[in-house]
C-alpha positions in Angstrom: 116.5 160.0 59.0 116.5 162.7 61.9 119.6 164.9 62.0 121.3 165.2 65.2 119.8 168.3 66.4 116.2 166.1 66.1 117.2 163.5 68.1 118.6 165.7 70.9 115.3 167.5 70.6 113.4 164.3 70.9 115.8 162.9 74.0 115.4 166.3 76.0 111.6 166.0 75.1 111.6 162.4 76.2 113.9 163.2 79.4 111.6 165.9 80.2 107.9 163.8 80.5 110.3 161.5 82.3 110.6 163.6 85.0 107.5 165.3 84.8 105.8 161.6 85.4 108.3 161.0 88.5 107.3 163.9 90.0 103.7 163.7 89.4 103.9 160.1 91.3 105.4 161.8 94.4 103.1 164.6 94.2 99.6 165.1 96.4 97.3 162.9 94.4 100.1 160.5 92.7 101.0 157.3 93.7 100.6 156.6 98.3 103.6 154.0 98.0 105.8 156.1 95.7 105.4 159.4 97.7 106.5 157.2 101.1 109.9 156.7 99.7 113.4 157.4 100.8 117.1 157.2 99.9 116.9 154.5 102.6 113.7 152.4 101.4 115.4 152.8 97.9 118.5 151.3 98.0 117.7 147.6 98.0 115.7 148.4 94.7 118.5 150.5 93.5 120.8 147.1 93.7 118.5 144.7 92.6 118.0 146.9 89.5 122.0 147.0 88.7 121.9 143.2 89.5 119.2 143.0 86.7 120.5 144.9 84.3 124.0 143.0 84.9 121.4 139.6 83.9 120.4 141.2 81.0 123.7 142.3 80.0 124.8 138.8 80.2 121.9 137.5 77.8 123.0 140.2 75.2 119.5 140.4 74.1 118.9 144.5 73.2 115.3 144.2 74.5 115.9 143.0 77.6 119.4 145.4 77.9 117.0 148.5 77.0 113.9 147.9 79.9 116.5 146.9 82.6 118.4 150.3 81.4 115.2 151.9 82.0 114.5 150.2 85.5 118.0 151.5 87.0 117.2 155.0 85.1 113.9 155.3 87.0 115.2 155.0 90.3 118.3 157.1 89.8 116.0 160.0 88.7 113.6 158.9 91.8 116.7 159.6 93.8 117.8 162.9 92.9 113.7 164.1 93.0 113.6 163.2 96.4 117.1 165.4 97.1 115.1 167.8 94.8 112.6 168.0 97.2 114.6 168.8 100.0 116.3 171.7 98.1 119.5 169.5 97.6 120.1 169.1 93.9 118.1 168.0 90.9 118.5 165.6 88.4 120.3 168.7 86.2 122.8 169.1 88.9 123.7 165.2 88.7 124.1 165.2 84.9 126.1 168.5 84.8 128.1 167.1 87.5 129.4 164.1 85.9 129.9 165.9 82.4 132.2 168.3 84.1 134.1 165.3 85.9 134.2 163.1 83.0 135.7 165.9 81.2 138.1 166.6 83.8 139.2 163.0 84.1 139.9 162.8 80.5 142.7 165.5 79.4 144.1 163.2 77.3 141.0 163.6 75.3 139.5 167.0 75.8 142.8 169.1 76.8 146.4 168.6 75.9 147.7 165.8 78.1 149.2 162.6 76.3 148.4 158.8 77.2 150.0 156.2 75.0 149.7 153.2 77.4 146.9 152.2 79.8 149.8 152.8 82.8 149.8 156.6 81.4 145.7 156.6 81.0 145.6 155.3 84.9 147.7 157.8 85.9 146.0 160.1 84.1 142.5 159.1 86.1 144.3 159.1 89.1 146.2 162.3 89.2 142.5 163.8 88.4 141.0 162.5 91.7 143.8 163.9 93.6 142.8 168.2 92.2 139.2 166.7 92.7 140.4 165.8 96.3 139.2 162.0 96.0 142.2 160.9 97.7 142.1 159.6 101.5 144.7 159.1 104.2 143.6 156.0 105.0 145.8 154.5 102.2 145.7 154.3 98.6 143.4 151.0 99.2 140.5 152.8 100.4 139.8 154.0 97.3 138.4 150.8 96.7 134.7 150.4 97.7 133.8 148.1 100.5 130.4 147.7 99.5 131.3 146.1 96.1 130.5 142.3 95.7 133.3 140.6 97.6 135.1 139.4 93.8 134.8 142.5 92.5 136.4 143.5 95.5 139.3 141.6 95.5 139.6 142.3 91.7 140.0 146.3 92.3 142.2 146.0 95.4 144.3 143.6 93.5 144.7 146.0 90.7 145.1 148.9 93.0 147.9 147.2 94.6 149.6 146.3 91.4 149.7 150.1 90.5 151.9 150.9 93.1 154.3 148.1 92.2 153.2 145.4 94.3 152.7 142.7 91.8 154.0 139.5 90.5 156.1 140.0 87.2 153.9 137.9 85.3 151.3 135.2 85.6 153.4 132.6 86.8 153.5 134.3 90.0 149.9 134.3 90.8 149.5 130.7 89.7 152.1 129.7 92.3 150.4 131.4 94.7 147.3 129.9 94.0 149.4 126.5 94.4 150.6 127.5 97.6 147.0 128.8 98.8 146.1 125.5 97.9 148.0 123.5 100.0 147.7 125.5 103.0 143.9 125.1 102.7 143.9 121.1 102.2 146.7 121.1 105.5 143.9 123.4 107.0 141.0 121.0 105.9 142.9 117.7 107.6 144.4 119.7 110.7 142.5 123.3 111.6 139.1 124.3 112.8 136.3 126.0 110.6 138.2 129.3 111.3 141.2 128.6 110.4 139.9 126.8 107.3 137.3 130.0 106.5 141.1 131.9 106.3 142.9 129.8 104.1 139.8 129.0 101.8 139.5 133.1 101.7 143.6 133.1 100.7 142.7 131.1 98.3 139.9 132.6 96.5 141.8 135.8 96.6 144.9 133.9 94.5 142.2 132.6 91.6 141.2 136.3 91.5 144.7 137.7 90.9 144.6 134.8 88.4 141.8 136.1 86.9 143.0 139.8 87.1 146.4 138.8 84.7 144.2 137.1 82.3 142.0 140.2 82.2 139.2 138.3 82.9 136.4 139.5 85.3 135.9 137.0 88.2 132.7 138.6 89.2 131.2 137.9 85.7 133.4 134.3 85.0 131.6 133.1 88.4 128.0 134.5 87.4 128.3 132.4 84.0 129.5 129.6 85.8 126.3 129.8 87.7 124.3 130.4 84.7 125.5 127.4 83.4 125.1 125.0 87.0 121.2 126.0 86.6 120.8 125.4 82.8 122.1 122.2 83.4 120.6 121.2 86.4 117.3 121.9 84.9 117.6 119.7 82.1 118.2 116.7 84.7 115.0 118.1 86.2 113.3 117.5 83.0 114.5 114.2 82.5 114.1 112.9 85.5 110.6 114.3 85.2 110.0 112.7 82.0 111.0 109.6 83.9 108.6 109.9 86.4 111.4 110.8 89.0 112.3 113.6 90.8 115.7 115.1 92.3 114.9 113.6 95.7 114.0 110.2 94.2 116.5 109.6 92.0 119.9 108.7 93.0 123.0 110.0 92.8 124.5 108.4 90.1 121.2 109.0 87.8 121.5 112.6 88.0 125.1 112.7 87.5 124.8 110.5 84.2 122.2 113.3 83.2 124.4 116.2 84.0 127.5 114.9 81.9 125.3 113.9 78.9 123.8 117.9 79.4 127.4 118.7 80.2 128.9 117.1 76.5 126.2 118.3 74.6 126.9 121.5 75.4 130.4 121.6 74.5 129.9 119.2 71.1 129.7 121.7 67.7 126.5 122.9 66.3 
């Protein structure tokens, strides 16, 4: 068995080709479509690549976990060649960087400071952006990311805003807002236009995530299993309507919904 001097010898040496191969791609003489590349061209791969590893993630299969891992790692080392290039930063600069950050964010665990509850450990985190001057007059809102997935979203800000005391007590306040959302949006369905309706279905969704949040459950990744599951299923009506001779389009209604609840019951009955 290596000793751990071995296997940092053997990451740095793997880390180190790694590089080597990226820069050799955007090099005279590598790879035309690599070498046309920018931090532009290269975000939509960057977020298809965290979209795929958050797939893999999901199958739990290490195989799968490990080349998606791999994916993401190529282009954030793409990234920081480019800004290499341009006399920027390297990829050095990135790692140091976050070393010293995560250091600095954590006191609790590489200085002196205490944390015996997850409120202190926040506080702790946040306190740490404010010497890093992460803070922003816009509000203590902004600190969520607009770009994140629209649950996600409403996830953070819903935390955010429960930090500074703006909470329900308990759960039973976010389920009777979810109630209340509710009804507004069916008065909205029999008595507004789309607009109006878009509003209250948005109200709505928002109430489920607070839900969500007090259960400590992650609505981005609930919904993402949910559809995991709507396509598993659906398949297997594909399949036996196509061992039928039928298709989705020629079969009817009620033949594919006697399908999906046999798929649906199988799934839930015991091994």
């Amino acid at each position: 068995m290596n000793n751990a001097n071995d296997s940092q010898s053997e990451t740095e040496q793997a880390l180190s080709e790694f590089l080597s191969i990226v820069q050799r791609l955007r090099s005279p003489g590598g790879c035309p479509w690599d070498a046309r590349q920018t931090p532009h061209t290269l975000k939509t791969y960057v977020l298809e690549e965290a979209y795929e590893l958050i797939e893999a993630l999901d199958s739990q299969d290490p195989a799968h976990i490990r080349e998606e891992l791999g994916d993401l790692l190529l282009h954030l080392v793409f990234l920081s060649d480019i800004y290499r290039e341009r006399g920027a930063f390297t990829f050095t600069d990135v790692i140091k960087g976050i070393t010293a950050k995560m250091i600095h964010r954590h006191p609790h665990v590489f200085g002196n400071a205490k944390a015996d509850s997850l409120e202190d450990l926040y506080r702790i985190w946040y306190q740490a952006k404010a010497q890093e001057g992460k803070t922003t007059p816009t509000g203590s809102l902004a600190q969520v990311s607009p770009a994140l997935p629209a649950l996600t979203q409403a996830q953070r800000l819903g935390e955010a805003a429960s930090r500074l005391g703006f909470d329900w007590p308990d759960i039973q306040g976010a389920l009777q807002k979810v109630e209340e959302e509710w009804q507004e949006f069916r008065q909205a369905l029999a008595t507004a236009t789309g607009p109006a309706q878009e509003e209250e279905l948005g109200d709505l969704l928002f109430a489920l995530v607070n839900v969500a949040r007090f259960l400590h459950i992650d609505s981005e990744g609930a919904l993402r299993r949910t559809l995991y599951k709507f396509i598993k299923r659906f398949h297997v009506v594909e399949r036996t309507l196509a061992k039928q001779g039928k298709t989705p389009e020629t079969a009817t209604l009620e033949e594919m919904d006697a399908i999906w609840e046999t798929a649906k019951n199988r799934s839930r009955s015991p091994e």
